[in-house]
N, CA, C and O atoms as a Tinker XYZ file with bonds, in Angstrom:
   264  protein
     1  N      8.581000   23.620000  -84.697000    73     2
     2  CA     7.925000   24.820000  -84.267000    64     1     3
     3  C      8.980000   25.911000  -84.115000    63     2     4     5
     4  O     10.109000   25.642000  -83.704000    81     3
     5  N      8.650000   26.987000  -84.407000    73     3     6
     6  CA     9.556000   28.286000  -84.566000    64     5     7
     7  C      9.943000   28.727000  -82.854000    63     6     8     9
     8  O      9.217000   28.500000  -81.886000    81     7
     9  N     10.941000   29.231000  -82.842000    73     7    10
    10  CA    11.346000   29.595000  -81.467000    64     9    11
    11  C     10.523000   30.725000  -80.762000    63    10    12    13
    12  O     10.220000   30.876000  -79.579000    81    11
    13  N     10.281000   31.410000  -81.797000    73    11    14
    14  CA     9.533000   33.172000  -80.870000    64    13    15
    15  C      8.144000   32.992000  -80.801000    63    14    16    17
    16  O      7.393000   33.954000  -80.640000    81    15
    17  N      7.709000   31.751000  -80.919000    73    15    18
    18  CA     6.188000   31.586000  -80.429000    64    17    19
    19  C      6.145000   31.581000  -79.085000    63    18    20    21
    20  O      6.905000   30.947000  -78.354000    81    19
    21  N      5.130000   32.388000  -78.701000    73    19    22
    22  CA     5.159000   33.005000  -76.862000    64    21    23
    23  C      3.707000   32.449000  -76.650000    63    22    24    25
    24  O      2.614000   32.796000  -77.098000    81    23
    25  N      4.131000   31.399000  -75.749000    73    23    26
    26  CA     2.796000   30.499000  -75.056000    64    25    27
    27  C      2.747000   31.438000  -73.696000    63    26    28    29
    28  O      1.710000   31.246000  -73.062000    81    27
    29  N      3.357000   32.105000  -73.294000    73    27    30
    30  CA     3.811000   32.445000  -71.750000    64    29    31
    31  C      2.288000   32.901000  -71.211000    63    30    32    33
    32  O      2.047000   32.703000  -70.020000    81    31
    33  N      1.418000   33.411000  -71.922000    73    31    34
    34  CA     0.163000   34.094000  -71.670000    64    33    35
    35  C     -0.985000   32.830000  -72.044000    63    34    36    37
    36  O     -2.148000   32.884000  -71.644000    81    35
    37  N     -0.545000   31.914000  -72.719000    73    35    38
    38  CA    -1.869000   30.720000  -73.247000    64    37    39
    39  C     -2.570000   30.173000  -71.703000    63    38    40    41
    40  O     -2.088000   30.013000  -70.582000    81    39
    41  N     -3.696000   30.021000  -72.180000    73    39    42
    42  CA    -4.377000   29.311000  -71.010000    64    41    43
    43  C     -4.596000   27.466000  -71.111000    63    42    44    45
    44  O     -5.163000   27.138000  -72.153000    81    43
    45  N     -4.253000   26.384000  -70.252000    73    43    46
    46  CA    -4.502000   25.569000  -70.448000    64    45    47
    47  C     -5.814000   25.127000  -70.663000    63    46    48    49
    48  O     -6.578000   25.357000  -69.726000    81    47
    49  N     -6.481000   24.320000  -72.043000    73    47    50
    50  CA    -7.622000   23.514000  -71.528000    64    49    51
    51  C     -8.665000   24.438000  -72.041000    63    50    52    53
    52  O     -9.869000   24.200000  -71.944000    81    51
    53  N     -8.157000   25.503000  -72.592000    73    51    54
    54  CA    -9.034000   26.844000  -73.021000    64    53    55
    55  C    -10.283000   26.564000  -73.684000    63    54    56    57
    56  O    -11.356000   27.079000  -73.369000    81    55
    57  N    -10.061000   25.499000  -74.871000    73    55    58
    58  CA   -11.214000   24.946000  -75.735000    64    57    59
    59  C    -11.207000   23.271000  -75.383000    63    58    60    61
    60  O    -11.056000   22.424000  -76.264000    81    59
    61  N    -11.312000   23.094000  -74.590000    73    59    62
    62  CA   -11.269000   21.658000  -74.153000    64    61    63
    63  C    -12.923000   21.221000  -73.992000    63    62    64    65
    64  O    -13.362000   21.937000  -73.092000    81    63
    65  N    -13.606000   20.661000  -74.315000    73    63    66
    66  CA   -15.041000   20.532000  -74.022000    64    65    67
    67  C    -15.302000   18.705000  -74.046000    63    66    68    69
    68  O    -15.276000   17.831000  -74.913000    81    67
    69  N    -15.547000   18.765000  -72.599000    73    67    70
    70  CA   -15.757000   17.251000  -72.404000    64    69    71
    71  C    -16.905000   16.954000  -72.649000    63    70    72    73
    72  O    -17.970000   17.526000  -72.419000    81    71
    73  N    -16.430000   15.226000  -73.549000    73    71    74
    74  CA   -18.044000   14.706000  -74.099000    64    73    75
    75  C    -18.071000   15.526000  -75.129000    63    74    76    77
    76  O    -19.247000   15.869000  -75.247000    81    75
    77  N    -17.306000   16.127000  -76.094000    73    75    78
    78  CA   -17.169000   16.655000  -77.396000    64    77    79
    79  C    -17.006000   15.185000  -78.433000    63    78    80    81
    80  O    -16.269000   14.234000  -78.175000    81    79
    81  N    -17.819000   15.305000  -79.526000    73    79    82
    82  CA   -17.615000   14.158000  -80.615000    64    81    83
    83  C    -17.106000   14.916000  -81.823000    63    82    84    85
    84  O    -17.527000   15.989000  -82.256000    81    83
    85  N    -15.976000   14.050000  -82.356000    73    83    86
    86  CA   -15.100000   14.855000  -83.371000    64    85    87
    87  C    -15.896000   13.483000  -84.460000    63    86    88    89
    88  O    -16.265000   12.314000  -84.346000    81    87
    89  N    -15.838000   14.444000  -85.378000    73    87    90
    90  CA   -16.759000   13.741000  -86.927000    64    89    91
    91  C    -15.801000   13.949000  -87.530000    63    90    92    93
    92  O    -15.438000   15.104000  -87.307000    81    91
    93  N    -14.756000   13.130000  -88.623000    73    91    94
    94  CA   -13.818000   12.728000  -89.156000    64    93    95
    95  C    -14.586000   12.909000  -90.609000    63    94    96    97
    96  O    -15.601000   12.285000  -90.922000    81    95
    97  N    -13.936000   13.843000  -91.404000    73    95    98
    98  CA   -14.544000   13.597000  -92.847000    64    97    99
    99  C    -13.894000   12.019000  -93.359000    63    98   100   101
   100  O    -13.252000   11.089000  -92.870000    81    99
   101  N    -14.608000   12.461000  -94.842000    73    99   102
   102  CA   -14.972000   10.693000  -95.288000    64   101   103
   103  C    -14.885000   11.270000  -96.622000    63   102   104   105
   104  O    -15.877000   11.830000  -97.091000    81   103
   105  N    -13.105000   11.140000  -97.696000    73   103   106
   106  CA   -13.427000   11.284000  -98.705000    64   105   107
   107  C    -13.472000    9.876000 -100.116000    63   106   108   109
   108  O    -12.724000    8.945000 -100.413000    81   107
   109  N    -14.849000   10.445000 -100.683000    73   107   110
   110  CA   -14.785000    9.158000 -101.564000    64   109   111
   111  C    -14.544000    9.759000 -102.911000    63   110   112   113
   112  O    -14.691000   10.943000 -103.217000    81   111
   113  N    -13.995000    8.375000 -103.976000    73   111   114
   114  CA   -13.568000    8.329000 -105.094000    64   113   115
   115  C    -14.913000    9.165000 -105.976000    63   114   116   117
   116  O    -16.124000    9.055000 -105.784000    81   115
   117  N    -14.457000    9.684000 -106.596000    73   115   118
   118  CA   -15.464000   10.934000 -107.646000    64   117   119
   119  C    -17.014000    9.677000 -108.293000    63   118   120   121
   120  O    -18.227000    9.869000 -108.376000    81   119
   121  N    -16.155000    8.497000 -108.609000    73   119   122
   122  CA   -17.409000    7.554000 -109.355000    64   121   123
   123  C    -18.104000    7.072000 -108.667000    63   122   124   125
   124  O    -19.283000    6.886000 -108.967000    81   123
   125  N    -17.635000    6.757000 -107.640000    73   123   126
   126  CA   -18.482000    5.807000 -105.728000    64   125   127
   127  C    -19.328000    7.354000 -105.335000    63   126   128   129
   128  O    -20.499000    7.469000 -104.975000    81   127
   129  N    -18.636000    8.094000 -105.473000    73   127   130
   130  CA   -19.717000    9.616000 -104.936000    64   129   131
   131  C    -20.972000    9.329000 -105.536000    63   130   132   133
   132  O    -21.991000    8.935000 -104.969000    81   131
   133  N    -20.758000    9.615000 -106.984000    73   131   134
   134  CA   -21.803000   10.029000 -108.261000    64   133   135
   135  C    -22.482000    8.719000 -107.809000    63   134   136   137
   136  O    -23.487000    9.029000 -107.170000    81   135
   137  N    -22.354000    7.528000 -107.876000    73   135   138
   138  CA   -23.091000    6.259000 -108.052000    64   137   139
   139  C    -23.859000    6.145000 -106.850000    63   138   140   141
   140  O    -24.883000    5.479000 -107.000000    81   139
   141  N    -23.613000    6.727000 -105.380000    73   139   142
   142  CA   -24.439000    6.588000 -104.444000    64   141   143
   143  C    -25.148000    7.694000 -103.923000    63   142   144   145
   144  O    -25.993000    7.714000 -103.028000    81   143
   145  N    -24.671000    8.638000 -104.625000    73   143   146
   146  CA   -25.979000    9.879000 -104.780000    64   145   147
   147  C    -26.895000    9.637000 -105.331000    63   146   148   149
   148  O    -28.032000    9.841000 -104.906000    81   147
   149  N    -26.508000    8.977000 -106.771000    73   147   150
   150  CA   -27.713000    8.359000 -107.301000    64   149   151
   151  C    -28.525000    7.489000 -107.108000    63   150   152   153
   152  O    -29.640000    7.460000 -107.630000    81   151
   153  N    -28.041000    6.602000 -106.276000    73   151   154
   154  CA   -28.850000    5.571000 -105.409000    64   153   155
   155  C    -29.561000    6.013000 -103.854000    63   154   156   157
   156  O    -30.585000    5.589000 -103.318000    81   155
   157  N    -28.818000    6.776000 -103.515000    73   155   158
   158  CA   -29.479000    7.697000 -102.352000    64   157   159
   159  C    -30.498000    8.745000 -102.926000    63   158   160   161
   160  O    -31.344000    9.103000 -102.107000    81   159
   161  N    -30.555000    9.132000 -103.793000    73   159   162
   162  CA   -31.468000    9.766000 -104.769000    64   161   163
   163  C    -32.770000    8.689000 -105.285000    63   162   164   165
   164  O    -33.959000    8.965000 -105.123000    81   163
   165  N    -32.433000    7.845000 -105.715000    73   163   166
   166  CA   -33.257000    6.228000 -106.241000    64   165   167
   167  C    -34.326000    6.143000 -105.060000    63   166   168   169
   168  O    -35.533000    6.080000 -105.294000    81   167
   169  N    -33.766000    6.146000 -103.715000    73   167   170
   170  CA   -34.391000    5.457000 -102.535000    64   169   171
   171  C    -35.225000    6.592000 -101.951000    63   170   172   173
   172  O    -36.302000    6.387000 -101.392000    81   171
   173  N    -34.442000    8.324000 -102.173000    73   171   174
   174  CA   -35.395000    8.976000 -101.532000    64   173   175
   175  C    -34.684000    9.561000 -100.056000    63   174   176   177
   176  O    -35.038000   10.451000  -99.282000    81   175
   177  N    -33.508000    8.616000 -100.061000    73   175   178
   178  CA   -32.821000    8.990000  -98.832000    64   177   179
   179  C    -31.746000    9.999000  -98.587000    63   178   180   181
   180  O    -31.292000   10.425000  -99.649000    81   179
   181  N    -31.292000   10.426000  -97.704000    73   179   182
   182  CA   -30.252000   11.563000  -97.629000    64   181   183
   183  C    -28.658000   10.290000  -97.529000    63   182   184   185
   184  O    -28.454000    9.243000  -96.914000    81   183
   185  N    -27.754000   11.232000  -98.607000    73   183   186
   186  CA   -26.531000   10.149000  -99.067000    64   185   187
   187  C    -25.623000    9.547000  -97.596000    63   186   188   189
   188  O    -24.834000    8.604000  -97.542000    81   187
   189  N    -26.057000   10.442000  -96.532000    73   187   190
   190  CA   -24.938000    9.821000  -95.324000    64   189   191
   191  C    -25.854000    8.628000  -94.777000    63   190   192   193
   192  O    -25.306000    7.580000  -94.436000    81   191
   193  N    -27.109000    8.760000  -94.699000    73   191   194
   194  CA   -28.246000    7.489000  -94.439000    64   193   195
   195  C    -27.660000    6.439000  -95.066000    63   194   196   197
   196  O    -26.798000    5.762000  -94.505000    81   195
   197  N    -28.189000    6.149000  -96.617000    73   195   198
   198  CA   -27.296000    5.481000  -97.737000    64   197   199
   199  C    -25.957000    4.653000  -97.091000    63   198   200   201
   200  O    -25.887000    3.435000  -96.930000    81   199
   201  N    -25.102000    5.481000  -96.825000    73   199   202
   202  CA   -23.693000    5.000000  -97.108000    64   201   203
   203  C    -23.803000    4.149000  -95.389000    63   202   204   205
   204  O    -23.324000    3.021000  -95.276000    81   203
   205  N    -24.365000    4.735000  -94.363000    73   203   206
   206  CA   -24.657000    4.216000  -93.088000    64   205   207
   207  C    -25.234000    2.846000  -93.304000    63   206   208   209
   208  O    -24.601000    1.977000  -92.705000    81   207
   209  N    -26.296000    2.402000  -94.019000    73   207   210
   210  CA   -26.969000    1.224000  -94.046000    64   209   211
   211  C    -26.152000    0.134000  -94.887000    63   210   212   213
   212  O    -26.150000   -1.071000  -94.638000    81   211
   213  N    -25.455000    0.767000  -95.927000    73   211   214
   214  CA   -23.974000   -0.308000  -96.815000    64   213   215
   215  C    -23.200000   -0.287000  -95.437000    63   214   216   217
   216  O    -23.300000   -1.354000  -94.832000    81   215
   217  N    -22.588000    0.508000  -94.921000    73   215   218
   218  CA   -21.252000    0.086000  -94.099000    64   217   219
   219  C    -22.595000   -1.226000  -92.722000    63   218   220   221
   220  O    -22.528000   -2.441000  -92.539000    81   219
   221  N    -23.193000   -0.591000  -92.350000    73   219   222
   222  CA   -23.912000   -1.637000  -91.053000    64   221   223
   223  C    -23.987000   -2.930000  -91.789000    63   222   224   225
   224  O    -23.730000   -4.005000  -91.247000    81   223
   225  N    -24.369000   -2.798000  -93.124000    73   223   226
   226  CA   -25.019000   -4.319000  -93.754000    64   225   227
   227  C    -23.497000   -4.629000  -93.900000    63   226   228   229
   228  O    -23.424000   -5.821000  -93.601000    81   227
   229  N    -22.453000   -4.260000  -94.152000    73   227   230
   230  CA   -21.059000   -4.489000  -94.140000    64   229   231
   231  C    -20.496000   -5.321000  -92.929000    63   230   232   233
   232  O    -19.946000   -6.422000  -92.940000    81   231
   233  N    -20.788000   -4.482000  -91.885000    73   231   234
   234  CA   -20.461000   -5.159000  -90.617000    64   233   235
   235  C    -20.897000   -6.365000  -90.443000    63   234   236   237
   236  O    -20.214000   -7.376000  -90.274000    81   235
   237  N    -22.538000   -6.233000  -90.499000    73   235   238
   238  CA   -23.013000   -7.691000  -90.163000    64   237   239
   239  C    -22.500000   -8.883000  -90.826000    63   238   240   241
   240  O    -22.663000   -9.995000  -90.324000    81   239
   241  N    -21.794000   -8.679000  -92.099000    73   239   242
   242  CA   -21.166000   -9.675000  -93.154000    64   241   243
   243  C    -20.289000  -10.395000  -92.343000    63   242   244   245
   244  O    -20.368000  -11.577000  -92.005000    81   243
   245  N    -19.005000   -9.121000  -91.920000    73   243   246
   246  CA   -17.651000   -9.264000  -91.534000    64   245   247
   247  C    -18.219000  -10.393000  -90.139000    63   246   248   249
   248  O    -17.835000  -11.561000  -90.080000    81   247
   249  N    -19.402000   -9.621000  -88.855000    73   247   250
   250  CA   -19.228000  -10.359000  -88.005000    64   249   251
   251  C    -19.433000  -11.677000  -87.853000    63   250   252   253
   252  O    -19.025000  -12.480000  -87.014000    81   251
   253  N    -20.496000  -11.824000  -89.293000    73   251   254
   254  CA   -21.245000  -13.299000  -89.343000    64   253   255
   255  C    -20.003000  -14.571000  -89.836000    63   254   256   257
   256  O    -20.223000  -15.755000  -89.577000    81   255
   257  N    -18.605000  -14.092000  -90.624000    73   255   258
   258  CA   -18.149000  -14.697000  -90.742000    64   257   259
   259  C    -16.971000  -15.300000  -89.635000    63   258   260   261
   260  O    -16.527000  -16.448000  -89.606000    81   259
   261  N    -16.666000  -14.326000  -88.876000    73   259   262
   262  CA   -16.120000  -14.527000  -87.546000    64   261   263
   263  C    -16.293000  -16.062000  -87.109000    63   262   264
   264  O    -15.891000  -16.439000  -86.008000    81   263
């Protein structure tokens, strides 16, 4: 960080908002895009629905083998 940055006036906590949820983008490979638009398209569903019900049916895999 550069030296002549002047915090002397900043307020702490200014944009702080508790119980705020940060949503993390999610980038996918150009062919996994196209292929589950089109299948989210197939079903009728909106593509973040889609990709929600693969990753849950995902989970249940991972936990069942536990």
């Amino acid at each position: 960080m550069k030296r002549e940055y002047d915090f002397s006036a900043g307020e702490r906590g200014r944009f702080y908002r508790p119980g705020a949820k940060v949503t993390l983008p999610v980038y996918l490979d150009q062919e996994v895009l196209a292929y589950l638009q089109k299948q989210a398209s197939a079903k009728g569903v909106d593509l973040g629905t889609l990709v929600n019900e693969i990753l849950r049916r995902d989970i249940e895999l991972v936990e069942a083998v536990k």
